[in-house]
C-alpha positions in Angstrom: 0.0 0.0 0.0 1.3 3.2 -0.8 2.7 5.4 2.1 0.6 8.4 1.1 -2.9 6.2 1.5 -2.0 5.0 4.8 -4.4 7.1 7.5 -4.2 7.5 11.7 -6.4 9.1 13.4 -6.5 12.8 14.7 -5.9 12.9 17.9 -7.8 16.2 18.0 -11.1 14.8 16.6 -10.9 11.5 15.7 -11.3 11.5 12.2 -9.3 9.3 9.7 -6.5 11.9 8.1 -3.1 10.5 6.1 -0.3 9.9 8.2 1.8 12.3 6.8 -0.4 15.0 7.5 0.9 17.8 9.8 -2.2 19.7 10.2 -5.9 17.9 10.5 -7.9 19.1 7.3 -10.9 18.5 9.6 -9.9 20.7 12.5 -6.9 22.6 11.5 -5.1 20.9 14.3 -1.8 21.3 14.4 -0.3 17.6 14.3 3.7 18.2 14.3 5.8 17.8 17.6 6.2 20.3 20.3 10.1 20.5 19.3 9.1 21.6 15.8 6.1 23.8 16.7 8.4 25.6 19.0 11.5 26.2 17.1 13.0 29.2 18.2 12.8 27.8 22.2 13.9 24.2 20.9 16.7 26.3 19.7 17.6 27.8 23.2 16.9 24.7 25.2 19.5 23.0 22.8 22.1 26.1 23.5 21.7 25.9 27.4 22.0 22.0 27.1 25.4 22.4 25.5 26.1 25.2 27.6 25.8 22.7 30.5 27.9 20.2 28.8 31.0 22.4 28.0 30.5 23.5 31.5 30.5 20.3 33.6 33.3 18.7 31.1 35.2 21.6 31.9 34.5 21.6 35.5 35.7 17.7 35.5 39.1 18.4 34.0 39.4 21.5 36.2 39.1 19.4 39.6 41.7 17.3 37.7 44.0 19.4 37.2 43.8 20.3 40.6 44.2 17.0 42.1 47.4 17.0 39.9 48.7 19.7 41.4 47.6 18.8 44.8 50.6 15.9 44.1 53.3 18.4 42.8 55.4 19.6 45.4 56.0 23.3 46.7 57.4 24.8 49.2 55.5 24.0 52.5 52.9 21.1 51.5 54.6 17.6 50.9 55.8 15.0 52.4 59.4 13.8 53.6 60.5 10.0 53.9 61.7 9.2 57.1 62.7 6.6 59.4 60.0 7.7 61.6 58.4 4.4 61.9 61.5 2.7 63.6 62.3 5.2 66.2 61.1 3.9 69.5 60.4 6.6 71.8 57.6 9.9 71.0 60.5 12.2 71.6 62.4 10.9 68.8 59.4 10.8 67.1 58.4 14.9 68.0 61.7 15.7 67.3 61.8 14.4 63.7 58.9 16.2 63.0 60.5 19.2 64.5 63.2 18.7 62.2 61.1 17.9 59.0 59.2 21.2 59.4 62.0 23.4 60.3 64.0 22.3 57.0 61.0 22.2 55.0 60.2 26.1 56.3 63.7 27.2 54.9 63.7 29.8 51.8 66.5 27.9 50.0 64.7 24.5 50.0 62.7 25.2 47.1 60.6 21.6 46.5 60.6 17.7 47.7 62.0 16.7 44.4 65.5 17.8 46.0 65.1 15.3 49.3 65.6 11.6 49.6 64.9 11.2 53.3 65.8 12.7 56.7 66.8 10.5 59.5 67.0 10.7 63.3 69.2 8.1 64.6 71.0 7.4 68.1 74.7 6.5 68.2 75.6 2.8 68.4 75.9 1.2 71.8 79.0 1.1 73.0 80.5 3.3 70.9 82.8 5.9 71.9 80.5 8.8 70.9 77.7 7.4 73.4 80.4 7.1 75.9 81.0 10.6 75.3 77.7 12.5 75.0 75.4 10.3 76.5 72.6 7.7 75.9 70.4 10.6 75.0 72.6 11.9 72.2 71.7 12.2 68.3 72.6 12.3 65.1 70.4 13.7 62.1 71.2 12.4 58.8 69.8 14.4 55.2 69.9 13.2 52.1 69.0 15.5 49.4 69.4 15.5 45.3 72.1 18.3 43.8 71.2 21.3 42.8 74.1 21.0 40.5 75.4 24.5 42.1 78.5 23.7 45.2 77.4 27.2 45.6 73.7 26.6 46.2 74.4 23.1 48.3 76.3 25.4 50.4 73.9 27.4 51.3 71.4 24.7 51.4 73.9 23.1 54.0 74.7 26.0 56.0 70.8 27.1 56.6 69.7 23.2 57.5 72.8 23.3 60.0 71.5 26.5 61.6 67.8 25.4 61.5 68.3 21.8 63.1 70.9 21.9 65.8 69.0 24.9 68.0 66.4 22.0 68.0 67.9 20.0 70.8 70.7 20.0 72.3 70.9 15.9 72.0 71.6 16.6 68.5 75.3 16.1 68.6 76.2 15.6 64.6 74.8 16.4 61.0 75.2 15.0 58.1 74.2 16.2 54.9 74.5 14.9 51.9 74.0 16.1 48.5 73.6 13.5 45.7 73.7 13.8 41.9 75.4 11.4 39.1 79.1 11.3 39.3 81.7 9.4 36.8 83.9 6.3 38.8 87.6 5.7 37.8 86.3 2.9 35.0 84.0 6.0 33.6 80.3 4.8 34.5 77.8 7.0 35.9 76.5 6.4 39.3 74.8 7.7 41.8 77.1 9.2 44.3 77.8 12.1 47.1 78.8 15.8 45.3 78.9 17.6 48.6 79.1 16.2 51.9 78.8 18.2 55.2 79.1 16.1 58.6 79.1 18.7 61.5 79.4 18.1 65.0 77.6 20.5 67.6 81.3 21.5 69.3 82.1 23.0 65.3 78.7 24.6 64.9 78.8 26.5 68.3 82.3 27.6 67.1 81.4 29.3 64.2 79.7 32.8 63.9 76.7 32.4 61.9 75.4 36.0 61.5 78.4 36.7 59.8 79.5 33.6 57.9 79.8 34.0 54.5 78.3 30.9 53.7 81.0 30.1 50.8 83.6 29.9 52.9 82.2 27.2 55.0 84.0 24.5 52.9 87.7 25.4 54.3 86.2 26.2 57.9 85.3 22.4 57.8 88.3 21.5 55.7 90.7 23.2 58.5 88.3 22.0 61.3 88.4 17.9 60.2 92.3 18.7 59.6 92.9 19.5 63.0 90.6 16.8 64.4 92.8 14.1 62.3 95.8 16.0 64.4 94.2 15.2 67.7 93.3 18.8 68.6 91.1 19.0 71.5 88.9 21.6 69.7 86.6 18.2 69.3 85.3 18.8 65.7 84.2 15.8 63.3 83.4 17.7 60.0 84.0 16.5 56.2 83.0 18.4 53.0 83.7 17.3 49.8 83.0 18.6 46.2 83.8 15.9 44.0 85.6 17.3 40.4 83.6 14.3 38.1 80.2 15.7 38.0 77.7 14.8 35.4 76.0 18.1 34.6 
């Protein structure tokens, strides 16, 4: 049967009309859809619909973006590995944390991606050092990634020095170390120390701070840990070195 004879009835007045009518010839009813009746606001509806779209898929990318960044670090929001979990006392554990935010607070530490880990450790049993300064005595240990400037690790050194040993006074000795890739005598790259700064209180309380030009701190250690190997009773135990086979 051909499409054109094919009738329905008006929903208006019930009589038989041809299915492809739009408007009942009976009633002047108009048969076509609401959307198509009512263009101009179908039109709108359609542009606030994909409005809403761009908007929400824009939204979801936004809160991504932000939960990215959320991960990156900066300077005062991110986290630090360290031995934390092993220490067996809640001083230890407070002063850890003491020491995490102090060094994390410092202008020169610009972002996590330059730490490994900081460690708060007590000296071995009966070793000479506990011997010497007591059960109660500590050493902090930072491991940090090069800024491939000795002039910036120095400073770096010098300001973590200053920040951690007013912290206690059972710290007894830092060590900080500063590591980046290095070439070995058969001419691989590794993983090794470019600056090294181990400093005992006794050298940090003998050194005036407010005026150290933080560049010269290399040969104040140098000359300290020489006359230590001498046997001077000055009591130091300091090391820096600035290894010459850097891989920039």
């Amino acid at each position: 049967m051909d499409k054109n004879s094919e009738t329905k009835k008006c929903p208006q007045c019930q009589s038989d009309i041809s299915t492809q009518a739009k408007k009942c010839p009976h009633c002047q009813s108009d048969l076509r859809s609401w959307w198509a009746r009512h263009k101009i606001t179908t039109g709108f509806l359609i542009l606030i619909a994909f409005s809403i779209l761009i908007s929400t898929i824009s939204s979801l990318f936004s809160a991504s973006d932000a939960n990215t960044s959320a991960t990156q670090p900066t300077n005062n929001n991110y986290t630090i590995k360290t031995d934390a979990d092993e220490l067996k006392n809640d001083s230890d554990k407070q002063l850890l944390n003491k020491i995490v935010e102090a060094v994390k607070g410092l202008s020169s530490i610009q972002s996590i991606q330059n730490f490994r880990e900081i460690d708060l450790d007590p000296f071995m049993k009966n070793s000479p050092l506990v011997n010497k300064y007591g059960a109660d005595s500590r050493y902090v240990t930072i491991t940090m990634n090069t800024s491939k400037d000795a002039s910036m690790d120095t400073k770096r050194a010098g300001d973590m020095l200053k920040a951690v040993f007013p912290l206690s006074q059972n710290i007894e000795s830092v060590d900080i170390t500063f590591m980046g890739a290095a070439r070995n005598n058969l001419g691989n790259t590794v993983d090794t120390s470019w600056v090294t700064v181990d400093m005992s209180r006794n050298l940090y309380k003998q050194i005036d701070w407010a005026n150290l030009d933080y560049q010269s701190l290399p040969s104040i250690i140098k000359a300290a840990n020489e006359k230590d190997l001498l046997g001077d009773p000055a009591d130091v135990d300091a090391d820096f070195y600035d290894i010459n086979t850097r891989v920039q």
